[in-house]
MMTF fields as JSON, N, C-alpha, C and O atoms, coordinates in Angstrom:
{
  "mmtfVersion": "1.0.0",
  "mmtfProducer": "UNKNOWN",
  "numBonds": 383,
  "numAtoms": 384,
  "numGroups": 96,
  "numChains": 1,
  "numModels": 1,
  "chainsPerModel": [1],
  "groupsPerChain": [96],
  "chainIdList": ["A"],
  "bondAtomList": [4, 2, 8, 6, 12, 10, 16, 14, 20, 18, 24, 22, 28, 26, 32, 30, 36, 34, 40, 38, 44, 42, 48, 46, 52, 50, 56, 54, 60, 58, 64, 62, 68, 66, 72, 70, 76, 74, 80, 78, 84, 82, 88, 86, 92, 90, 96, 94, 100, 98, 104, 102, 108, 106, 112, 110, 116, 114, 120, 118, 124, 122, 128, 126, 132, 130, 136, 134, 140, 138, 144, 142, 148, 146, 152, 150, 156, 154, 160, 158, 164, 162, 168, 166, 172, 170, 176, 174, 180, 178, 184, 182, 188, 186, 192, 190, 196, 194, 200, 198, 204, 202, 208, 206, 212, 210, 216, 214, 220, 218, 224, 222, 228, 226, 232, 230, 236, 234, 240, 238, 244, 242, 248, 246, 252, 250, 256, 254, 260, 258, 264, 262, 268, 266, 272, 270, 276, 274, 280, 278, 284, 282, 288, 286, 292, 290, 296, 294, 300, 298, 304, 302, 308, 306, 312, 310, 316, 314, 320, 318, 324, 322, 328, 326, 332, 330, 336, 334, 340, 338, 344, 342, 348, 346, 352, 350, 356, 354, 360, 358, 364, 362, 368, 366, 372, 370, 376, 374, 380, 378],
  "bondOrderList": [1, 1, 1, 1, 1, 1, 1, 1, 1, 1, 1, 1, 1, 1, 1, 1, 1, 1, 1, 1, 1, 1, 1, 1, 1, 1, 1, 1, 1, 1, 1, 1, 1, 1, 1, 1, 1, 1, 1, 1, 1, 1, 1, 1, 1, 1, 1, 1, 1, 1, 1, 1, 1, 1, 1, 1, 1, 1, 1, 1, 1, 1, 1, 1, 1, 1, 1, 1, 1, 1, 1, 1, 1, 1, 1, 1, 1, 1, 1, 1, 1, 1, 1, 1, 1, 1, 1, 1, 1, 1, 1, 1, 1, 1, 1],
  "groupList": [{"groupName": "UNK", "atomNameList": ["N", "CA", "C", "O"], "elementList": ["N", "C", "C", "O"], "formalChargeList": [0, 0, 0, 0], "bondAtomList": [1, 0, 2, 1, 3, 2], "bondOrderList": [1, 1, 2], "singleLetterCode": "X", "chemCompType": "L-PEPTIDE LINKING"}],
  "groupTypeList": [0, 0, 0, 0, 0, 0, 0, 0, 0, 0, 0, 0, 0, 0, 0, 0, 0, 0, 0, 0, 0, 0, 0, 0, 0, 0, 0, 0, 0, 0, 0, 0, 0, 0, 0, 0, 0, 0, 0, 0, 0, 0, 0, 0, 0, 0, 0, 0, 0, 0, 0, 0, 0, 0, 0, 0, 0, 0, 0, 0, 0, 0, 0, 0, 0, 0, 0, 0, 0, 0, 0, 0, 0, 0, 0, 0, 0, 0, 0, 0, 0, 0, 0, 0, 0, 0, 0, 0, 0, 0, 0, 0, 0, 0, 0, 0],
  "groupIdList": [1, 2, 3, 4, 5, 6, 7, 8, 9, 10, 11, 12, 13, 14, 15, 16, 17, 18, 19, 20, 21, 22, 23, 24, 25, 26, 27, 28, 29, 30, 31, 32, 33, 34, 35, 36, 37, 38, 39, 40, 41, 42, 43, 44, 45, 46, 47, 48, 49, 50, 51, 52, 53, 54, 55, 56, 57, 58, 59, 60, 61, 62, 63, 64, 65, 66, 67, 68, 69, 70, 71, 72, 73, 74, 75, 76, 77, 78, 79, 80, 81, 82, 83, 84, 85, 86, 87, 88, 89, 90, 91, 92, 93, 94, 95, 96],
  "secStructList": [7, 7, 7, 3, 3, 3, 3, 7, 7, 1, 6, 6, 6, 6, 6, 2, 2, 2, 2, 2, 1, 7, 7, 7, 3, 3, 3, 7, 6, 6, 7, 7, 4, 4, 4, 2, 2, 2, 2, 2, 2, 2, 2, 2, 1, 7, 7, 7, 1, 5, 7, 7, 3, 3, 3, 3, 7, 7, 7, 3, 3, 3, 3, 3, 3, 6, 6, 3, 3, 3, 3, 3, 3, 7, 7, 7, 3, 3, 3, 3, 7, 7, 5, 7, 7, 6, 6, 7, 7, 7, 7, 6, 6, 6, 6, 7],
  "xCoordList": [91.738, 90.635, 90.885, 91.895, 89.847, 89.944, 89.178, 87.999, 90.313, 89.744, 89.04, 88.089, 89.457, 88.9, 88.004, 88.514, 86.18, 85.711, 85.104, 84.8, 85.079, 85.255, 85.049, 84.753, 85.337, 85.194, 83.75, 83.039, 83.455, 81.905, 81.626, 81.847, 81.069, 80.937, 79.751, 78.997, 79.456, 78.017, 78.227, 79.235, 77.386, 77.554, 78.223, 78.768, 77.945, 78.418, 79.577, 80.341, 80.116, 81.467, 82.324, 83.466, 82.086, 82.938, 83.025, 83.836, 82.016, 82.187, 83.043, 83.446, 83.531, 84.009, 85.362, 86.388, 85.543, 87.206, 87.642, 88.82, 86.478, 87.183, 87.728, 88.734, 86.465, 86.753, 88.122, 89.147, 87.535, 88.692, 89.707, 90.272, 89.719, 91.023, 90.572, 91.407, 89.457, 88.418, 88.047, 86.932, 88.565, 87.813, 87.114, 87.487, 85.984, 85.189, 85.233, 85.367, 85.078, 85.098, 84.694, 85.118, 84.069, 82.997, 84.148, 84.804, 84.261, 85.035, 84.627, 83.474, 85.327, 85.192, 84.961, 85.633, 83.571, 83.568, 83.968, 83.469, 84.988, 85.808, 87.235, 88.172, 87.212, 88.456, 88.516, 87.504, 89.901, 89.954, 90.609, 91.405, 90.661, 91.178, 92.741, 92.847, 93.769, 95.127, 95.16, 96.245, 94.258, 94.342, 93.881, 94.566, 92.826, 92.566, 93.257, 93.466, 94.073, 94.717, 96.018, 96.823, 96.244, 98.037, 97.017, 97.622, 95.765, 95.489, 95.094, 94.788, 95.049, 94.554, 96.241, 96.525, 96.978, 98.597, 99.374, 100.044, 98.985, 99.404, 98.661, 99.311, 97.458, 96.509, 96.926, 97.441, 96.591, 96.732, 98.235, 98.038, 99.687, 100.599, 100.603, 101.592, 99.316, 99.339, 99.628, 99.521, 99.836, 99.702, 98.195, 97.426, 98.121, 96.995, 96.818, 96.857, 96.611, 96.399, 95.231, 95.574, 94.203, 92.693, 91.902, 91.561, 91.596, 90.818, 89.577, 89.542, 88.37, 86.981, 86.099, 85.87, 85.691, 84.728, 83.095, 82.738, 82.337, 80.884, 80.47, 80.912, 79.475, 78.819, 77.321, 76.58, 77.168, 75.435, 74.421, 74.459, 73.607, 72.275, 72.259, 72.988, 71.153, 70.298, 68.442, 67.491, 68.689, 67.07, 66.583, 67.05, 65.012, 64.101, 62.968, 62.508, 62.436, 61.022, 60.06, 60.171, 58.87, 57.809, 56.787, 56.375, 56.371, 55.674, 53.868, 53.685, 53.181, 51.868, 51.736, 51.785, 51.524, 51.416, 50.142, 49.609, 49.657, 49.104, 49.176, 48.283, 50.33, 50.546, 50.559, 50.997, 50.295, 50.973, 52.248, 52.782, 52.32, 53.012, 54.897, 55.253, 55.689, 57.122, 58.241, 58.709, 58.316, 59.87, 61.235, 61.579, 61.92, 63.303, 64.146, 63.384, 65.103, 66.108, 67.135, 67.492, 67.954, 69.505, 70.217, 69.864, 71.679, 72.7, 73.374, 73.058, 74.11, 74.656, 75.985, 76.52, 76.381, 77.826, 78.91, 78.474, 79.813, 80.741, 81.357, 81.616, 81.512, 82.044, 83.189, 83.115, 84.506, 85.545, 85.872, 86.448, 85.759, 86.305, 87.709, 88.099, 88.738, 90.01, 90.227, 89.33, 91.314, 91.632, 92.946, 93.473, 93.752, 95.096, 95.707, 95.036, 96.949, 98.037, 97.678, 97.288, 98.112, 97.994, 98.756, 99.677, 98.299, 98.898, 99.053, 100.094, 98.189, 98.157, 97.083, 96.434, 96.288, 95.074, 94.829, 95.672, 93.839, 93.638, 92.637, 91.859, 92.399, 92.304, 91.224, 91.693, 89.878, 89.378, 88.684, 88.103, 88.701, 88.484, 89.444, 89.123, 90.373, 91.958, 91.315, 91.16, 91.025, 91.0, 89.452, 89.063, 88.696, 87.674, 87.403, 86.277],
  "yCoordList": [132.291, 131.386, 130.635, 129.957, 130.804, 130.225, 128.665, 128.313, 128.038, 126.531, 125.837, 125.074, 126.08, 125.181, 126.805, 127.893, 126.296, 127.315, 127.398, 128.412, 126.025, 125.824, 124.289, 123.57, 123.967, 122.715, 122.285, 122.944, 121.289, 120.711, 120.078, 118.877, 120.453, 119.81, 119.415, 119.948, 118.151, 117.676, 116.25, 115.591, 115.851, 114.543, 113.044, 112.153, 113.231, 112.192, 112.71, 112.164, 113.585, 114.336, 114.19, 113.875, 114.371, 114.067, 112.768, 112.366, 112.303, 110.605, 109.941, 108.872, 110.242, 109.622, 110.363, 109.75, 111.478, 112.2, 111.354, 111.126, 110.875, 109.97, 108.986, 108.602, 108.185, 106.358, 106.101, 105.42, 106.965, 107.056, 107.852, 107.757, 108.938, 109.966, 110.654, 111.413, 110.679, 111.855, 113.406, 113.909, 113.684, 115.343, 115.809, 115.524, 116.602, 116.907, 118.268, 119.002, 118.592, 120.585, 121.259, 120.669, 122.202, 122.208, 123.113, 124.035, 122.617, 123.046, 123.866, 123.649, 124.825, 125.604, 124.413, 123.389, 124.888, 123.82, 123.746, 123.144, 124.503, 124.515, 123.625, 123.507, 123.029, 122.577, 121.174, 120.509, 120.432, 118.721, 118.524, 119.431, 117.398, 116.448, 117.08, 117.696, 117.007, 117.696, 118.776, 119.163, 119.562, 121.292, 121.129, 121.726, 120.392, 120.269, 119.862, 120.242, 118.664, 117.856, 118.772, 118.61, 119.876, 120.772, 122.058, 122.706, 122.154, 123.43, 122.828, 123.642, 121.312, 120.779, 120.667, 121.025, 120.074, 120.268, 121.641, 121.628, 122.49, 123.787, 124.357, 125.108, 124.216, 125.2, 124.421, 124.961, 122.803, 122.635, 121.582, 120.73, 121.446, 121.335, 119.171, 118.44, 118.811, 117.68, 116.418, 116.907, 115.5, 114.761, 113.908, 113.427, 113.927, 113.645, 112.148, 112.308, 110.606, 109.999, 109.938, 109.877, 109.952, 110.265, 111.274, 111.745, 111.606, 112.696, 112.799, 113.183, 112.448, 111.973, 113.412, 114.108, 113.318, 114.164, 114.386, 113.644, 115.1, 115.018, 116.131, 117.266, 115.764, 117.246, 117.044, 116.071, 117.784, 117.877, 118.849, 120.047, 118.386, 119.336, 120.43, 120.706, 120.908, 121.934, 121.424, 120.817, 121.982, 121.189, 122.079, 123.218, 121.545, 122.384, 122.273, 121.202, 123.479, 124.335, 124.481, 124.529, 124.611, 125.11, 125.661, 124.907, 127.103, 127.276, 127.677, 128.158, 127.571, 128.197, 129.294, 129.155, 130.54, 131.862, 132.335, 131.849, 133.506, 134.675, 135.097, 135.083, 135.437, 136.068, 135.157, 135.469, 133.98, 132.834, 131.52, 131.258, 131.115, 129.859, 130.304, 130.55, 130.348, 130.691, 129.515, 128.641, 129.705, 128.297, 129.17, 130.345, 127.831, 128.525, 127.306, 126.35, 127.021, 126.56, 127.043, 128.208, 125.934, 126.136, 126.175, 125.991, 126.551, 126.432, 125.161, 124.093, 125.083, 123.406, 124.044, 125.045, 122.721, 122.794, 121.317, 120.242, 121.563, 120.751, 120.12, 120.994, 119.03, 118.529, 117.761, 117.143, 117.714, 116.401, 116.079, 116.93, 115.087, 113.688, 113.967, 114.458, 113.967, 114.029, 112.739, 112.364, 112.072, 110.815, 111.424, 111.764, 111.632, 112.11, 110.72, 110.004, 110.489, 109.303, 109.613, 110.579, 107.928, 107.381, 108.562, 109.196, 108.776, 109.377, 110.964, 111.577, 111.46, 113.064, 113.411, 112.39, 114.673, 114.795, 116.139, 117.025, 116.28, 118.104, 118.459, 117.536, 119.665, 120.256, 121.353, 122.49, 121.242, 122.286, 123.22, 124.226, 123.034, 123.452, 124.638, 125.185, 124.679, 125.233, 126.858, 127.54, 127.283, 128.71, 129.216, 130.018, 128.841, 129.06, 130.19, 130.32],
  "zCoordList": [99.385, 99.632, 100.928, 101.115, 101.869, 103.399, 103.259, 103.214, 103.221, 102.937, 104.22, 104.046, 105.309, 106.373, 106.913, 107.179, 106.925, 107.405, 109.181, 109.811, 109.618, 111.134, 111.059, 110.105, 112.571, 112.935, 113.348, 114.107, 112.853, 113.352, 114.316, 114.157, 115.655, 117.189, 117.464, 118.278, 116.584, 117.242, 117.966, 117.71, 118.754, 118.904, 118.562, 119.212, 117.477, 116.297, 116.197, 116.993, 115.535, 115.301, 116.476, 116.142, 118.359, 118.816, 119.629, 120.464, 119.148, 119.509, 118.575, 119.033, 117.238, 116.141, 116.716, 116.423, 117.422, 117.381, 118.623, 118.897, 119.406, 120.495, 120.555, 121.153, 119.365, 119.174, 118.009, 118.014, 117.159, 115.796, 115.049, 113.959, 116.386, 115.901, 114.95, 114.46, 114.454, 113.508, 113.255, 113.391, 113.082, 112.981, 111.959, 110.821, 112.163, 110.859, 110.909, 111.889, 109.483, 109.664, 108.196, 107.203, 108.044, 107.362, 106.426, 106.909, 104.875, 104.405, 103.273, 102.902, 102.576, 101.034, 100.154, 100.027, 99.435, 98.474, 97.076, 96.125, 97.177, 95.888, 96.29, 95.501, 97.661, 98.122, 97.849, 98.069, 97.25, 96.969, 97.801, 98.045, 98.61, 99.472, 99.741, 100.802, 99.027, 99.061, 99.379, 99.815, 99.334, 99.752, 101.411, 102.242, 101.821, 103.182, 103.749, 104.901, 103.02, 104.34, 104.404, 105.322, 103.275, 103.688, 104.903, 105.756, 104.741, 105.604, 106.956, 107.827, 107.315, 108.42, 109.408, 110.551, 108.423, 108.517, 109.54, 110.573, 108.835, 108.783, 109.803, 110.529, 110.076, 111.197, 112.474, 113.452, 112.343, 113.961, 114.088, 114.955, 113.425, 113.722, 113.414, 113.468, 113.155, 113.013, 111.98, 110.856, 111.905, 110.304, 110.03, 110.863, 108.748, 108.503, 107.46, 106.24, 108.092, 107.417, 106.253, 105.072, 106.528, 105.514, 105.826, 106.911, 104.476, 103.971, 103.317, 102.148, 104.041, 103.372, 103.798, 104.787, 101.913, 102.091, 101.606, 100.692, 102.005, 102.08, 101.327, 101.505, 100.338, 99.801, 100.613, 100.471, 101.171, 102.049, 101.427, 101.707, 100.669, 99.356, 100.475, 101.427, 99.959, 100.644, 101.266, 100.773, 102.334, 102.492, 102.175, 102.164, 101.689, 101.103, 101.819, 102.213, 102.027, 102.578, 102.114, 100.889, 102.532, 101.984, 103.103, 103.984, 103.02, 104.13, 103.753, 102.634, 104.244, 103.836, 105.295, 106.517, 104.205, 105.054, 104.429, 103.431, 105.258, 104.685, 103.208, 102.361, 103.119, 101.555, 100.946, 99.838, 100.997, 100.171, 100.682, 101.76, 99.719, 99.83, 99.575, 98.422, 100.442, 100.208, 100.055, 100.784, 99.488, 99.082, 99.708, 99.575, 100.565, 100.599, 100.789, 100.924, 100.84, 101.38, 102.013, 101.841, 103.106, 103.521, 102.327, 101.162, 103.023, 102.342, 101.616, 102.14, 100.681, 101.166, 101.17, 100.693, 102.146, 102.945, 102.367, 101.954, 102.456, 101.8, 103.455, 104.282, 103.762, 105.238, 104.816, 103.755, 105.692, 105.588, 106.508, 107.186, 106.926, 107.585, 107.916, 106.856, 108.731, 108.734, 109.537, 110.292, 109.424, 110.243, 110.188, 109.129, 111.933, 111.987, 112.683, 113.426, 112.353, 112.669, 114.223, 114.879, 114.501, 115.873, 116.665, 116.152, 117.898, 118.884, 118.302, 118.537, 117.692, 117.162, 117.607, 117.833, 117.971, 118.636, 118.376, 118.519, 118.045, 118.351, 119.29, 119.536, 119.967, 120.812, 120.447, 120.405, 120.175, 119.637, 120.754, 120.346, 121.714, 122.503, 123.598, 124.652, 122.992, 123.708, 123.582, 124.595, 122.425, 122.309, 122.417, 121.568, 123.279, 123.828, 125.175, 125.654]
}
């Protein structure tokens, strides 16, 4: 089971990795707090003070077509928060 499924690079996400040493990354949602913070550990060499995490629904659709009316939704995604100790940093950008 691949617990960390990528890192999340939006606006918000790297304004928070600037001001507060933050990283967010969109995780398996079968994963608890202790399993992320040993695979956040382990992938990028760092320590990890806090571990907050987000369950995000699914948005829901509705379209009026031709054939009718179609319902769909997104996915939902599970997100966590990482806060790494002072003076630790990651680099998500290195293997680009």
């Amino acid at each position: 089971m691949s617990i960390l499924i990528k890192p999340i690079i939006t606006e918000k996400a790297t304004a928070d990795s600037e001001l507060r040493n933050c990283y967010t990354f969109a995780v398996n949602k079968k994963a608890n707090k202790v399993e992320i913070k040993k695979a956040v550990e382990a992938t990028y060499g760092v320590s990890v003070e806090k571990v907050r995490t987000i369950n995000v629904r699914p948005d829901r659709r509705t379209r009026y077509t031709k054939t009718g009316i179609q319902h769909g939704k997104t996915n939902a995604v599970k997100k966590a928060i990482v806060q790494l100790a002072d003076g630790e940093m990651i680099d998500l950008y290195a293997n680009m």
